[in-house]
C-alpha positions as CSV (number, residue, x, y, z in Angstrom):
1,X,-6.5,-6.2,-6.2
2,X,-4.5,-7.0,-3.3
3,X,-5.7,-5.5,0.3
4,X,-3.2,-7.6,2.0
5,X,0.0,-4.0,1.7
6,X,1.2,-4.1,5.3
7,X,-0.4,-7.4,6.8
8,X,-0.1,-10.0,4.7
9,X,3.4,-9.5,2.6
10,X,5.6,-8.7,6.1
11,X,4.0,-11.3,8.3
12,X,3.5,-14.0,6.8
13,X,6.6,-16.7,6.3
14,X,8.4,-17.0,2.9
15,X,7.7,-20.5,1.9
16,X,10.4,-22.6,2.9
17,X,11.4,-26.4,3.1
18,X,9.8,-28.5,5.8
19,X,10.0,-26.9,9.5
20,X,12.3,-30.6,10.6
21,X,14.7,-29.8,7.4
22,X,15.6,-26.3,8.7
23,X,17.4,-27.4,11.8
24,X,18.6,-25.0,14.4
25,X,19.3,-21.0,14.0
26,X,22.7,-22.1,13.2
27,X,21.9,-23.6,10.0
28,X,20.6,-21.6,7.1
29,X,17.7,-23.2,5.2
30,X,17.2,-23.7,1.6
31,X,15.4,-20.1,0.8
32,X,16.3,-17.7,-2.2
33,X,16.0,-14.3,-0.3
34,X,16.6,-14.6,3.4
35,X,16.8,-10.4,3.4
36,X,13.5,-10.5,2.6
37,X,13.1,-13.4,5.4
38,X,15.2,-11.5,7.8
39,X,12.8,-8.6,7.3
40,X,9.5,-10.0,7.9
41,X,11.6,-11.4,11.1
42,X,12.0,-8.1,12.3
43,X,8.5,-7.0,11.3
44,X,6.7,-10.4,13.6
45,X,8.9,-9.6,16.2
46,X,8.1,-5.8,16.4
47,X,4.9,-6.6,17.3
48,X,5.5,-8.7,20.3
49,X,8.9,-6.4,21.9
50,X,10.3,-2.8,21.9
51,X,12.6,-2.9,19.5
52,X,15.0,-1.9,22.1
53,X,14.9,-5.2,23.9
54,X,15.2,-6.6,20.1
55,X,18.4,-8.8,19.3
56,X,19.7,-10.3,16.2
57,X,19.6,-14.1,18.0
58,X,15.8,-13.2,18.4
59,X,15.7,-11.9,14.7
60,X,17.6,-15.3,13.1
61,X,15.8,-17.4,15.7
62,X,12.2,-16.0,13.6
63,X,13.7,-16.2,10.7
64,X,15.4,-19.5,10.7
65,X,18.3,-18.7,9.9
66,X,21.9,-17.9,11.3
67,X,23.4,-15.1,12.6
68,X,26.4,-15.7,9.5
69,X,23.4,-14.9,7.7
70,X,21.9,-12.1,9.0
71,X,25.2,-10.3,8.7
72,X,25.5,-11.3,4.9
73,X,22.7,-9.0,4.9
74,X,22.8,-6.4,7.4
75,X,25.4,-4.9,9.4
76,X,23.5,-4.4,12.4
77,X,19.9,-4.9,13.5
78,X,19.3,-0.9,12.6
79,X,20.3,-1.2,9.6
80,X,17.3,-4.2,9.2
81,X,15.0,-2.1,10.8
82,X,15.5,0.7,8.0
83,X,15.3,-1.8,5.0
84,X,12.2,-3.0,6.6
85,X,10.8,0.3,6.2
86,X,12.1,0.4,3.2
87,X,10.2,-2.4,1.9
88,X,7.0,-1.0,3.3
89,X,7.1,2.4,1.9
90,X,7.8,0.7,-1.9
91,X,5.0,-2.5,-1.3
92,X,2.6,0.3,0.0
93,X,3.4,3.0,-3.4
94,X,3.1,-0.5,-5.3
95,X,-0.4,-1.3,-4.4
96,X,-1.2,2.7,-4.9
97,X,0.2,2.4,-8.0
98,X,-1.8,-0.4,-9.1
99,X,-4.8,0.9,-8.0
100,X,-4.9,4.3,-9.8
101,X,-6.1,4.8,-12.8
102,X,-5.6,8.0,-14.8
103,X,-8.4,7.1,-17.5
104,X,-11.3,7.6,-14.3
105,X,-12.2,10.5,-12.1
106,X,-9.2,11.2,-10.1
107,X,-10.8,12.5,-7.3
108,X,-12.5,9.4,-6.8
109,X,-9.2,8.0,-7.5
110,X,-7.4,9.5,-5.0
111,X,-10.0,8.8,-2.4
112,X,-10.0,5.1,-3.0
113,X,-6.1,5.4,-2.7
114,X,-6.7,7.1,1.1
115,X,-9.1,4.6,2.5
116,X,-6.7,1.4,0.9
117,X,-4.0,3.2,2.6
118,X,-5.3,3.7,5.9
119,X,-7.5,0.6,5.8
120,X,-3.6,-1.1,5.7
121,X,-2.2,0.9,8.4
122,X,-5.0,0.0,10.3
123,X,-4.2,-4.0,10.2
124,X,-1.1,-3.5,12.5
125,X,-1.0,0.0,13.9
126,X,1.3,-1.7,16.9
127,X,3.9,-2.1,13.7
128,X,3.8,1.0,12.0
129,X,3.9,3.1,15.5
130,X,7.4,1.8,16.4
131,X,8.5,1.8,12.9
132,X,7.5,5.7,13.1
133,X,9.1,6.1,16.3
134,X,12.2,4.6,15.9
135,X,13.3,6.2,12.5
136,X,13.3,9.3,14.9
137,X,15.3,7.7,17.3
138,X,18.1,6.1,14.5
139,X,19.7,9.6,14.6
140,X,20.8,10.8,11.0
141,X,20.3,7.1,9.4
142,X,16.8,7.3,10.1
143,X,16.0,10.9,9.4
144,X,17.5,10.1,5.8
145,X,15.2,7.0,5.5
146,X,12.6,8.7,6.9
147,X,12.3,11.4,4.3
148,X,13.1,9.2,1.3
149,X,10.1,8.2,1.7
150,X,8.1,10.9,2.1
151,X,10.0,12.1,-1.3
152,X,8.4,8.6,-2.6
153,X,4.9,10.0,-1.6
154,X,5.2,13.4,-2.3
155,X,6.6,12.4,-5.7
156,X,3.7,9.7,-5.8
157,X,1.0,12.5,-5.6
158,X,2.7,15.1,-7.9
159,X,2.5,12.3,-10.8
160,X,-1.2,11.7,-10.2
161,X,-1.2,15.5,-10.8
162,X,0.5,15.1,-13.7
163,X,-1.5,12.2,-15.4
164,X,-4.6,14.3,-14.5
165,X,-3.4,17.2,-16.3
166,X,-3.1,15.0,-19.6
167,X,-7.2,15.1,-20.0
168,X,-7.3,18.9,-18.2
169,X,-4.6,20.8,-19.3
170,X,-6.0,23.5,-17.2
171,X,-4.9,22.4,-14.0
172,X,-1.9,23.2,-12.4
173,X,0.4,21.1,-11.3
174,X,1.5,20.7,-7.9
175,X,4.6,21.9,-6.4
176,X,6.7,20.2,-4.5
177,X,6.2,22.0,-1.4
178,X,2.5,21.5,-1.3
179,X,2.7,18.1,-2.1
180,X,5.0,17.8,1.0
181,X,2.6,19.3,2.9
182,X,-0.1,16.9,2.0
183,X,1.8,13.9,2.9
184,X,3.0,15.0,5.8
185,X,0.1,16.4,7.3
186,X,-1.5,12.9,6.3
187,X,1.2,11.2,7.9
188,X,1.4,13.4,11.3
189,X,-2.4,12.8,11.4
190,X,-1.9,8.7,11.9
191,X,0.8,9.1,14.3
192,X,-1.5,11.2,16.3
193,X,-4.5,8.4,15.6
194,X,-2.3,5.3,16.4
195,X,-0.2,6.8,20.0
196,X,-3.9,7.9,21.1
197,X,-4.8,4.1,20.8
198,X,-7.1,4.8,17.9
199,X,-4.8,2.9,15.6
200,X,-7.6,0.2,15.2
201,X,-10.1,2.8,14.0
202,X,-7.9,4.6,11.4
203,X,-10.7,4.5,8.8
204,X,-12.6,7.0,10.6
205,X,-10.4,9.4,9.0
206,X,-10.9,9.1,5.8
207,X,-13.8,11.5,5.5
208,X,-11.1,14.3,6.9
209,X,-8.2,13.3,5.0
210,X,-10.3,13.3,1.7
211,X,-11.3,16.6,2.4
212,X,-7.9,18.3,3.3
213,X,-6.9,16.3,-0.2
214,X,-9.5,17.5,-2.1
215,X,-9.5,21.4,-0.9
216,X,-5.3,21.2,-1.6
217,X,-6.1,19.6,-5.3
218,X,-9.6,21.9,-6.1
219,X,-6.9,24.4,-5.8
220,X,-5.6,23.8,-9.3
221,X,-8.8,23.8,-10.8
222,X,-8.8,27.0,-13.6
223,X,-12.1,27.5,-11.5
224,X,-10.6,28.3,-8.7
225,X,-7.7,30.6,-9.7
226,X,-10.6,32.6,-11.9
227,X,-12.6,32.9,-8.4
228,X,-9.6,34.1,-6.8
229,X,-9.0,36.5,-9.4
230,X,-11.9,37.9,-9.5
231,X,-11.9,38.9,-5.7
């Protein structure tokens, strides 16, 4: 299975003709999906500048392509910076996805799920800080982005729920709200990791993360509503 969900899919170049054939930024080379080129633009040239010194000419100058071209598929460079987390959000549910399988223990599940995500993260924390930050700064735009995809998340962990109630009907399922909480605690945790410089070391909370998981989900358990029962 891929390990590659932030690094390798944003930053590395779509294949493209030979670098003489593309000519300058005013000519548009031969590619089938330059909003997907266009994004991993944006996402090399986070890295390097604020994205408030960021322009479209250095965007289309990454990308190769033209500016005509850049607003076939944006309308401004925020509007790029929100598909771009977009992209992220659905590449990093796809791996998840992938990687979960209902048929095994889903705690163990769950837990490999954690450490792939934050193993990821931890590739380009430099990236994923400024993508944090600026949805905040966006205004209304961003805020809207911003919690579609925490519903993407939130909706991701409620169907793992689901599954695993399949083979114990027991269980309960997760509510919406909780499941909120999860991800967002989760998510408020790497913000805190990565603007404390420690976005290079996100691994190291794995241990904690899968046991704030685990107490939400033993929660469910018919074990744990007969213990609480019985107080």
């Amino acid at each position: 299975m891929s390990q590659t969900l932030f690094h390798a899919p944003l930053m590395s170049m779509p294949a493209s003709a030979d670098p003489e054939s593309l000519g300058t930024t005013t000519a548009t080379p031969p590619t089938p999906d330059h909003r997907s080129r266009l994004m991993t633009a944006m996402g090399t040239t986070l890295v390097h500048k604020p994205y408030g010194e960021i322009t479209i000419a250095d965007v289309v100058a990454e990308a190769r392509v033209s500016k005509r071209t850049f607003y076939e598929q944006f309308a401004s460079k925020d509007e790029c910076l929100l598909a771009l987390c977009e992209l992220l959000s659905e590449r990093t549910l796809a791996v998840m996805s992938e990687g979960f399988d209902p048929d095994k223990d889903w705690m163990a599940q769950l837990n490999w799920v954690i450490e792939a995500y934050l193993g990821n993260i931890q590739k380009q924390p430099a990236l994923i800080r400024t993508l944090c930050v600026e949805l905040l700064n966006l205004g209304a735009p961003g805020l809207a982005v911003r919690r579609a995809i925490l519903q993407r998340f939130v909706n991701f962990l409620i169907r793992q729920v689901e599954l695993s109630r399949q083979h114990e009907p027991g269980r309960l399922p997760l509510s919406h709200n909780l499941a909120m909480a999860v991800v967002g605690g989760v998510n408020e945790l790497i913000l805190e990791a990565i603007e404390q410089g420690r976005g290079d070391r996100l691994l190291d909370l794995a241990p904690e993360v899968e046991a704030f998981v685990k107490a939400v989900l033993d929660a469910l358990e018919p074990h744990a509503r007969s213990a609480h029962g019985a107080r």
